[in-house]
C-alpha positions in Angstrom: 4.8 -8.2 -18.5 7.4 -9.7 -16.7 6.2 -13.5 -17.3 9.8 -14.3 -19.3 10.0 -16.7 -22.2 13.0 -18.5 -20.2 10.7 -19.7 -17.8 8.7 -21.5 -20.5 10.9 -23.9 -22.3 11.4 -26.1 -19.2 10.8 -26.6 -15.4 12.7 -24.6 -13.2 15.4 -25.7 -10.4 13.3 -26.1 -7.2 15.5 -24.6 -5.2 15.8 -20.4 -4.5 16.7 -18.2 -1.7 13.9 -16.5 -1.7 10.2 -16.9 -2.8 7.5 -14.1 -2.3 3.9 -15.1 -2.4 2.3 -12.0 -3.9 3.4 -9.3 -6.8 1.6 -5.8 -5.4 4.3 -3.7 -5.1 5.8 -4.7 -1.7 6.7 -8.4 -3.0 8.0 -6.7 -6.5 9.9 -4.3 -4.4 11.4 -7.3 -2.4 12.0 -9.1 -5.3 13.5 -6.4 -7.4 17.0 -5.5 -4.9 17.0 -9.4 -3.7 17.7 -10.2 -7.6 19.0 -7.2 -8.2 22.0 -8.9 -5.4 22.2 -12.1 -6.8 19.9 -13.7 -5.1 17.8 -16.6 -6.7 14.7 -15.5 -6.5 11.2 -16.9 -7.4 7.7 -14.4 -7.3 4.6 -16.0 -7.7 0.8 -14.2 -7.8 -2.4 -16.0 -7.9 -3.5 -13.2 -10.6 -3.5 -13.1 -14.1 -3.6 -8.9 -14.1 -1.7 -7.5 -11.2 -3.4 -4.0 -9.8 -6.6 -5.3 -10.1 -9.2 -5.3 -8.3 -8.3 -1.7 -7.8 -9.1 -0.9 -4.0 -6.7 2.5 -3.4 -6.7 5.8 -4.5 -2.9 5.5 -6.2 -1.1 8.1 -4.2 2.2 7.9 -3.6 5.2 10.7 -2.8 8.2 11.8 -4.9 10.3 11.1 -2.4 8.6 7.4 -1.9 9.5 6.8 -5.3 12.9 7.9 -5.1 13.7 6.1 -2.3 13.5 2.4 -3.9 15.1 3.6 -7.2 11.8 4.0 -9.4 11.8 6.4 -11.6 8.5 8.3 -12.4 7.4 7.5 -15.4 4.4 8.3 -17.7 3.7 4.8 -18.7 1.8 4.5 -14.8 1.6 8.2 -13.6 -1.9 10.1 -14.1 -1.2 13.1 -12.6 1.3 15.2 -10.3 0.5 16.2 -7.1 1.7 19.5 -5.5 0.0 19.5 -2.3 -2.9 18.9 0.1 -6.3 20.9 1.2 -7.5 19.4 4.1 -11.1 20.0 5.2 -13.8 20.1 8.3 -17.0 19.1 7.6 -18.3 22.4 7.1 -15.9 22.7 4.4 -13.3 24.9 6.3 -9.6 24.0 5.2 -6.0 24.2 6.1 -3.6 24.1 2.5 -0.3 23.0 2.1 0.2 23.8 -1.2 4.1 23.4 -1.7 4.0 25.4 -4.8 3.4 28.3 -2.7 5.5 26.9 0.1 8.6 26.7 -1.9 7.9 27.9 -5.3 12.0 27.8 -6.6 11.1 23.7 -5.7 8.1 22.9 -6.5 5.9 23.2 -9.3 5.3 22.7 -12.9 7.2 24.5 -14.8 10.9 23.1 -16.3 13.8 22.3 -13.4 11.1 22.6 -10.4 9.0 19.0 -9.5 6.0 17.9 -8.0 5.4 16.5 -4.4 4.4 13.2 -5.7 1.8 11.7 -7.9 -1.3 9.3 -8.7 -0.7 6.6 -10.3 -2.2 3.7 -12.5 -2.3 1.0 -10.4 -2.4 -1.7 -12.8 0.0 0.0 -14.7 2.0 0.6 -11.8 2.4 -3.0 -10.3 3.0 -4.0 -14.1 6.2 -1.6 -14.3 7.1 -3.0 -10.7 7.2 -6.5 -11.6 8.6 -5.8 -15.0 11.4 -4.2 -13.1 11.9 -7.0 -10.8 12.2 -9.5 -14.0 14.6 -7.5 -15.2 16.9 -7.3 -12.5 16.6 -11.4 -12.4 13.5 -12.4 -10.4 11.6 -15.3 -11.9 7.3 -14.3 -12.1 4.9 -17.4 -11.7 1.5 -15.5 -13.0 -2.0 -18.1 -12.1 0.3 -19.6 -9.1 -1.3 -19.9 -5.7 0.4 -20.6 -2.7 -1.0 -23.6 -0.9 1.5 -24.1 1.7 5.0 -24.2 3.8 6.8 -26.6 5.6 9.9 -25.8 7.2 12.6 -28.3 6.7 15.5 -29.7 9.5 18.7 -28.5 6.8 17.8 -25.0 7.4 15.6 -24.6 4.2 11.8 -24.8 4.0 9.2 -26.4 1.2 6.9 -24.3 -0.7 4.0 -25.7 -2.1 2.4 -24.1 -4.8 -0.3 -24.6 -7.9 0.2 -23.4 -11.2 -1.8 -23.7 -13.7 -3.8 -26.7 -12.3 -0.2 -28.3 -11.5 0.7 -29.1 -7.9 4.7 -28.2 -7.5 7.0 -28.5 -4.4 10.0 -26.3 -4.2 12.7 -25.6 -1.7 13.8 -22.2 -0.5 15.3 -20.6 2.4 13.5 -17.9 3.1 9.4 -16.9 2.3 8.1 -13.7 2.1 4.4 -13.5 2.3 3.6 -10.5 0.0 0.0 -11.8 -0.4 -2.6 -8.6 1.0 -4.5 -7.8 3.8 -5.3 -10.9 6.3 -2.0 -12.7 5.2 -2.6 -16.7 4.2 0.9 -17.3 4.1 1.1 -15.8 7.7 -1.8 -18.1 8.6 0.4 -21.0 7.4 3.3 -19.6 9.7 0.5 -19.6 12.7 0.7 -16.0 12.8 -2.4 -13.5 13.6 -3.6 -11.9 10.7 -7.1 -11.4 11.4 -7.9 -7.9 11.5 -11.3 -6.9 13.7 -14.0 -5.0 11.3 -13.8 -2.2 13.8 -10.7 -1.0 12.0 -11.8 -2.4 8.7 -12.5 0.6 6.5 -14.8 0.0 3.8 -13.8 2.1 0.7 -16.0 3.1 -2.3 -14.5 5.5 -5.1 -15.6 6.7 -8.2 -13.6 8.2 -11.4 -15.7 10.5 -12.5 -15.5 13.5 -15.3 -16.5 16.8 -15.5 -14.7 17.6 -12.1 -12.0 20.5 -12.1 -8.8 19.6 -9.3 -6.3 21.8 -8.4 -3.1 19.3 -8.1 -3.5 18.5 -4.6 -4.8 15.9 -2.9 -8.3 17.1 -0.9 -9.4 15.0 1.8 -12.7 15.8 3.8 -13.3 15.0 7.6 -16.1 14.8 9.5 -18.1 12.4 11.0 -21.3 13.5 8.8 -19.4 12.6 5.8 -17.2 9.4 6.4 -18.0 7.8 10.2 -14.8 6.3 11.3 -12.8 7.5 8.3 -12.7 10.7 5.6 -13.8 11.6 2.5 -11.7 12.5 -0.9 -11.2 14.2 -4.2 -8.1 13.1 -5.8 -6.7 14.7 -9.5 -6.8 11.1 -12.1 -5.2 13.1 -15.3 -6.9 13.7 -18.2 -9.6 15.6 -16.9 -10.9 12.9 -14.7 -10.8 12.9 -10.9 -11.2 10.5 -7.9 -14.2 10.8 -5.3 -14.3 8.4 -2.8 -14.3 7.7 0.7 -14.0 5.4 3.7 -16.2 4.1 6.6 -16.2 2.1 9.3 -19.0 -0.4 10.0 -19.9 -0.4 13.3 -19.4 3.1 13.2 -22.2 3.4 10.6 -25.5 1.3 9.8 -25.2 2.2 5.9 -22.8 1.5 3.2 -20.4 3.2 2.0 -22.5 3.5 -1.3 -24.8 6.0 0.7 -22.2 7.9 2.1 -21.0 8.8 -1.3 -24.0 9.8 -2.8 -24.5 12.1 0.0 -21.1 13.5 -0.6 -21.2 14.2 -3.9 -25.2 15.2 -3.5 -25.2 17.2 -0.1 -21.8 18.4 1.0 -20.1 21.6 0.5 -19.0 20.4 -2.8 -22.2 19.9 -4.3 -22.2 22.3 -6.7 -19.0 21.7 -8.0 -20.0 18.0 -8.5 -22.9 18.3 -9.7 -22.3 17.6 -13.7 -19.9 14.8 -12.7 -20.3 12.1 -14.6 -19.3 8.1 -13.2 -17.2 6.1 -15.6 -15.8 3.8 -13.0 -16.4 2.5 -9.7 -13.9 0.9 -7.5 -13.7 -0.2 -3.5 -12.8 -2.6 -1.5 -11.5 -2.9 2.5 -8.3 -1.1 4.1 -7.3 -1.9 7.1 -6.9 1.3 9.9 -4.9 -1.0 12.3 -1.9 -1.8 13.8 1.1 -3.4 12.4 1.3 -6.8 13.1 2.8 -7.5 16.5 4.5 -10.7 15.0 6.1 -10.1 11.2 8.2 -13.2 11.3 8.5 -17.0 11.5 10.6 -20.3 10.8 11.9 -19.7 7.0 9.4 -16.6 6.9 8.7 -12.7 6.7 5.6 -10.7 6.3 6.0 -7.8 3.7 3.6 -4.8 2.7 -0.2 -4.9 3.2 0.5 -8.7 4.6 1.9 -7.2 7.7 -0.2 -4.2 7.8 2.3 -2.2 6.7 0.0 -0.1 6.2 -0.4 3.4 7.9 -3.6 3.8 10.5 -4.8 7.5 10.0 -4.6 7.9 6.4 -5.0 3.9 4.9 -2.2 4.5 2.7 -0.2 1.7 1.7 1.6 2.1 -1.7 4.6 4.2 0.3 4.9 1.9 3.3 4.6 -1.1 0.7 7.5 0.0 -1.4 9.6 1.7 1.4 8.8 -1.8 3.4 9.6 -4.4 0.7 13.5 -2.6 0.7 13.7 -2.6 4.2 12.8 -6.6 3.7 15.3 -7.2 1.0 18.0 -5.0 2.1 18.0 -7.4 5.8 17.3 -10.8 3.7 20.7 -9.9 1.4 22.6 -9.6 4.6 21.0 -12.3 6.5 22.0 -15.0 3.9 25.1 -13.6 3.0 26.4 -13.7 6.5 24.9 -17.3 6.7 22.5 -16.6 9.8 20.2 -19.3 10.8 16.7 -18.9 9.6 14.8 -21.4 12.4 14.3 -20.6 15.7 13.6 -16.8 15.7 16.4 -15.9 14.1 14.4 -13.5 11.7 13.2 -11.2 14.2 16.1 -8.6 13.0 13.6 -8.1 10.1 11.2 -6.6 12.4 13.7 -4.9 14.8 15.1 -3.2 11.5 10.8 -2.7 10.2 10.3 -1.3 13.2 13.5 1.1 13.0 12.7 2.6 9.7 9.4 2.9 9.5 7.1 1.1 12.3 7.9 2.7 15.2 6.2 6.1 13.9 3.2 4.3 12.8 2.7 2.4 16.1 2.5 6.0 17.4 -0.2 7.2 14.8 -2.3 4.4 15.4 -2.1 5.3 18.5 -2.9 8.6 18.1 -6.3 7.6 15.7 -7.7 5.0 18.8 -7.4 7.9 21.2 -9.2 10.4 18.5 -12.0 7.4 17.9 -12.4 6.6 21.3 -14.0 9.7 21.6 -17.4 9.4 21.7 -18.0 13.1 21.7 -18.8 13.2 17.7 -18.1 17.3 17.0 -15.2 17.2 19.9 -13.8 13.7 17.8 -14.3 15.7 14.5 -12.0 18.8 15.8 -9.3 16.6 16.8 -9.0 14.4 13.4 -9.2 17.4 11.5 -6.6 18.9 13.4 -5.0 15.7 13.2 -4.9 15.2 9.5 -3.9 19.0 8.9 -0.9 18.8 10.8 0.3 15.3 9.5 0.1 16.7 5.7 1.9 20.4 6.7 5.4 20.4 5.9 6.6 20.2 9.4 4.8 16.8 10.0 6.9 13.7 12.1 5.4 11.6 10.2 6.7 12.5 6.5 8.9 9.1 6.1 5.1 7.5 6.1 
């Protein structure tokens, strides 16, 4: 699992280059290429079992995986994914089915390939951390960060608890890989508060007895999902993912009701109606901005952390993985040119963030306030389905997120 024997037999040096609070996949990403460049690099997660609590759906592109150098394997995929249906709340939809689209490409069959996949998260941020290990990152399981203190030789203190033991150690740069409403921001005085108006609450159950079709089917409409969309996702096996996402001051029930009257009242209703529930997962994904401040004295906010997340569809594993290279790739360069680290001098992070990826989604988030600002509910659900059929279709701006 990553958790090396080496680190065992004594206490480490307490100095490193680089420590990253948090092992999802954006600080194992980080971690991975800062070892991988010879770096000395420490990665530490309050957990005992990383991917859990499981609180996303597990998509994630091909071409996402490809990108960082991970190669799709069948110890975390479930299924492969060939395209998207995307439907009104009437059950109208637009398919971008890319078997169809570019059949000598795509598709099941030996030489062609899929569009992307769903995977097992637990099994997925395993394989990410095991990877990191191997390429020479040291993993702290049970370690919570407590604190950071920037230091007057350029470095900063870290202080940390594992296993009941309070520790000190030096490093020169901290990346805050630690979720949604960042504590290691918070240390850094940074805003990481994120207002429940564009806090989705998220409910999804695996369920059996539920035939997919390889893509991904998400479901507008305000009647279904208030401030957010409904889904059917392909798990392998058989099983499949139903789920959804509100907003709460968009709604006065749970997200609980709004999934039983999906799966009891919507145009799907017949099709779900011998599903069985084997699972039930959920938790809250942020539909917000990036961060307007990523950076500090000695520190960088990575992944969900920095809301790396993007605002119309709440995915995160892409922008997490994509993000987390983008943070490695500027920390090798940064401390191999011997740049200070005080002072602002990490703002090229950001600068290069926004470059790569942040820029696009600073423009869809501003594209979903506009669509939720409108308080004309069946003129709001035209323009979000509109919305999300056009950022799926091949031609789509947006494919990099």
């Amino acid at each position: 699992m990553g958790f090396g024997s080496r680190q065992m037999r004594s206490m480490p040096p307490t100095d490193y280059d680089v420590v990253i609070i948090g092992a999802g996949p954006a600080g194992s990403t980080t971690a991975r290429f800062a070892a991988a460049s010879g770096l000395r690099v420490l990665l530490v997660d309050k957990r005992q079992e990383l991917g859990a609590p499981i609180q996303c759906s597990g998509a994630i592109s091909r071409h996402a995986l490809e990108q960082v150098g991970i190669a799709p394997e069948a110890e975390f995929i479930h299924e492969a994914i060939y395209g998207f249906a995307i439907y009104d709340q009437h059950g109208d939809r637009e398919v971008h089915d890319y078997r169809r689209l570019k059949p000598d490409e795509y598709g099941s069959e030996p030489g062609k390939k899929p569009l992307g996949y769903v995977v097992d998260r637990r099994r997925f941020d395993r394989y990410l951390m095991t990877q990191a290990e191997r390429a020479g990152a040291e993993v702290w399981l049970k370690t919570e960060g407590l604190g950071y203190r920037p230091e007057a030789d350029g470095y900063c203190t870290v202080s940390l608890r594992r296993y009941n033991q309070a520790i000190d150690i030096r490093t020169r740069i901290l990346v805050g890989a630690d979720g949604l409403q960042s504590q290691v921001g918070r240390w850094a005085g940074l805003q990481t508060h994120i207002k429940i108006t564009e806090l989705a609450g998220c409910l999804q159950f695996i369920v059996d007895r539920v035939e997919t079709e390889g893509l991904l089917e998400i479901v507008t409409g305000h009647e279904w999902a208030p401030g957010g969309y409904a889904w059917v996702f392909p798990k392998g096996h058989g099983y499949a993912e139903i789920g959804l996402g509100v907003i709460a001051t968009m709604t006065d029930r749970p997200a609980r009701w709004h999934l039983d009257k999906f799966i009891t009242q919507s145009f799907f209703r017949e099709r779900f109606a011998d599903c069985r529930i084997l699972e039930v997962q959920g938790g809250g994904v942020p539909l917000a901005a990036p961060l307007r401040t990523q950076y500090a004295d000695n520190l960088i906010l990575v992944g969900d952390a920095a809301r790396h997340v993007n605002p119309i569809t709440g995915g995160g594993l892409h922008t997490a993985v994509a993000g987390g290279k983008i943070a490695a790739d500027y920390i090798i360069g940064h401390l191999a040119d011997g740049l200070p680290l005080q002072d602002g001098a990490l703002e090229g992070y950001q600068r290069l963030w926004l470059e790569e990826l942040g820029d696009k989604m600073w423009k869809l988030y501003g594209i979903k306030t506009d669509i939720f600002h409108n308080m004309n509910i069946p003129e709001r659900d035209r323009q979000l389905y509109a919305t999300m059929a056009d950022y799926f279709s091949p031609t789509s701006e947006f494919k990099k997120i």
